[in-house]
ZABA-421005 format. One line per 10 residues: number of its first residue (from 1); their letters; for each residue y negated, z, x negated of C-alpha. Coordinates in nm, 3 decimals, padded with zeros to 5 digits. Each point is the difference from the previous one (the first is absolute). Layout:
! ZABA-421005
NUM) a) Y Z X  ...
This chain:
! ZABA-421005
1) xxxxxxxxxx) -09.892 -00.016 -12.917  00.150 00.396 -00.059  00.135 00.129 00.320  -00.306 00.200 00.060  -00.223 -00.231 -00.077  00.034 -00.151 00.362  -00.122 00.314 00.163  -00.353 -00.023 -00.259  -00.074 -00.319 00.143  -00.210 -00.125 00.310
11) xxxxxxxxxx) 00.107 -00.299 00.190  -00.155 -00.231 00.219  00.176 -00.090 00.306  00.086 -00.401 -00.031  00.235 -00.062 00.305  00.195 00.182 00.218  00.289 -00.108 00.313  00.203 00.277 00.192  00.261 00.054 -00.307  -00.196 -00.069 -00.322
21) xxxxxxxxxx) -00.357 00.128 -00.134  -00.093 -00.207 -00.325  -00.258 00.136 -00.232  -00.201 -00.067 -00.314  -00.098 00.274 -00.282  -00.364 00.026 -00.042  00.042 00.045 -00.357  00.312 -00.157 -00.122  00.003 -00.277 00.274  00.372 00.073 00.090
31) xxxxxxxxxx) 00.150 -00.139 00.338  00.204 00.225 00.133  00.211 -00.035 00.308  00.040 00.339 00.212  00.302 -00.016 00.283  -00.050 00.152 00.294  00.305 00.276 00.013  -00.052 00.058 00.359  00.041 -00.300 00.225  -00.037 00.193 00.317
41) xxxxxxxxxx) -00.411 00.015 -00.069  -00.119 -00.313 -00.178  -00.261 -00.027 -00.235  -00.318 -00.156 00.149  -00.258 -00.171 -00.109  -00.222 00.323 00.200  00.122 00.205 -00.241  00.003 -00.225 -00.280  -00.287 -00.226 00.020  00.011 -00.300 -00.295
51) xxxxxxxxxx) -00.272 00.106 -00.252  00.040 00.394 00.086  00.003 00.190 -00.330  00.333 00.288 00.004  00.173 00.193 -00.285  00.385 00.102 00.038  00.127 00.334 -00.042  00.288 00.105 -00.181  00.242 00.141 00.288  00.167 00.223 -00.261
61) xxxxx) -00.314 00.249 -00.023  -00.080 -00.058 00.380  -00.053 00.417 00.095  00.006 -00.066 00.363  00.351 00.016 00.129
């Protein structure tokens, strides 16, 4: 998978604990593991329901600063 390729995909959420969101591509069926870089707010299964369809952005065109 090219580096941008990542950011074309959609993922469905698979599992999720307070450090670790792990997805799979729609398309390509690639599990990916996403760390949580901020362990002062963990990731919950709220935000993250298992089955809840997300796509990741690239941080390096985020425009809001």
């Amino acid at each position: 998978m090219d580096n941008n390729a990542i950011f074309e995909e959609r993922y469905r959420v698979i599992a999720i604990d307070e450090q670790n969101l792990i997805l799979r591509g729609i398309r390509s069926g690639e599990v990916l593991t996403i760390k949580n870089a901020d362990p002062e707010n963990p990731l919950t299964a709220k935000d993250y329901p298992p089955g809840k369809l997300i796509a990741l952005n690239d941080p390096s065109t985020d425009t809001h600063s």
